[in-house]
N, C-alpha and C positions, 0 to 999 in steps of 0.2 A: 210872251204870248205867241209867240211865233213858232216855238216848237209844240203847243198843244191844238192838236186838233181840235176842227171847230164841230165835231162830233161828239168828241168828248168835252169842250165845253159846254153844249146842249146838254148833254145826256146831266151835268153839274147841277145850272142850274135848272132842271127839272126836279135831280132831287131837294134841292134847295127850296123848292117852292113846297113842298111837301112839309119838309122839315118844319116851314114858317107855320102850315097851316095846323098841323101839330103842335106846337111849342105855342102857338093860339091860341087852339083850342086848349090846353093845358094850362096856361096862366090867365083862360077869359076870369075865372073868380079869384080870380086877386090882384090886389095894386102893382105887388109886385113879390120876387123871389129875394130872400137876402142870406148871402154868402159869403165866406172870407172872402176876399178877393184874389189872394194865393196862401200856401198852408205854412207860409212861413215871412217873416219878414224883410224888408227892402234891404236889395245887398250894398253891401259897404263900396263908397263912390270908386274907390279904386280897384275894385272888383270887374276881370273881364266878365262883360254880358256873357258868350257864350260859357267860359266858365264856370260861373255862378249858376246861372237857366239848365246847364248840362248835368249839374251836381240834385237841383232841386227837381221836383217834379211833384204834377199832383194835379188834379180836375181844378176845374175853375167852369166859374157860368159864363165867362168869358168868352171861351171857347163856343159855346152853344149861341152865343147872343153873336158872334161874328160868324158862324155856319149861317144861323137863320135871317140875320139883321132885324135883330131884337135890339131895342135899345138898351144901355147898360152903362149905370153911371159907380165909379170909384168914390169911397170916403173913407177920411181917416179914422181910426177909430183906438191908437195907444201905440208903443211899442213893444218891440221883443226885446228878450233878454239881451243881447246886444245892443240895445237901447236904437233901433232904426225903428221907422213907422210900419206900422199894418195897417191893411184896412179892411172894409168889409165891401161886398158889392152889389146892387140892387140892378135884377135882371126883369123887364118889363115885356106885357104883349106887345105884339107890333102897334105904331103908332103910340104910345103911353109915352113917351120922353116926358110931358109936364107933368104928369103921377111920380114919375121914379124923382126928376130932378127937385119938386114939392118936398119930398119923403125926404132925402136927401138936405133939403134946405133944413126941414123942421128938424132933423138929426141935429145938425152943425147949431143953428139958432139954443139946443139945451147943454151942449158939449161945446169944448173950445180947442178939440184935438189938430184939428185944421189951422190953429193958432200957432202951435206949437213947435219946437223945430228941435233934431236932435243935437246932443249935448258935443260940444268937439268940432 
């Protein structure tokens, strides 16, 4: 924190605040947005992060829910060919956490992928 200017911190979250009030207005009619959560499945445990995260790339709503601080909940939803989990992601307006985490509940309550644990 100490090498960014507190000029350019302001100048930050200014636009931040803009983004939120956009990404608002954008998701006011609906519960919520849903998305892989990444475009490929979780890497293998012995897999270095930066390695792996270096090699993959790809949008995510993630991304956009940590710019604006949108709420944004993970769930599982099967595996990839490597048999590791995927999930899907559900990106909400500001303030919705009990919409998305609701949505997310009633997911899990019809499916048991949450259950499930990979093979090995």
């Amino acid at each position: 924190g100490l090498t960014l200017p507190a000029v350019d911190y302001l100048r930050a979250l200014r636009v931040r605040r803009l983004g939120m009030r956009q990404m608002g207005a954008t998701l006011a009619t609906f519960d919520g947005i849903v998305a892989p959560t990444l475009l490929f499945e979780a890497p293998p445990i012995d897999a270095s992060f930066e390695a792996y995260f270096g090699q993959q790339r790809g949008p995510s709503l993630g991304a956009v829910g940590n710019l604006c601080g949108l709420p944004t909940i993970t769930v599982p939803n099967g595996f990839g060919e490597r048999g590791l989990p995927t999930g899907f992601e559900i990106l909400g307006a500001p303030w919705t956490e009990e919409t998305i985490v609701a949505a997310a509940m009633a997911y899990q309550a019809q499916t048991n992928w949450h259950r499930r644990r990979p093979s090995g």
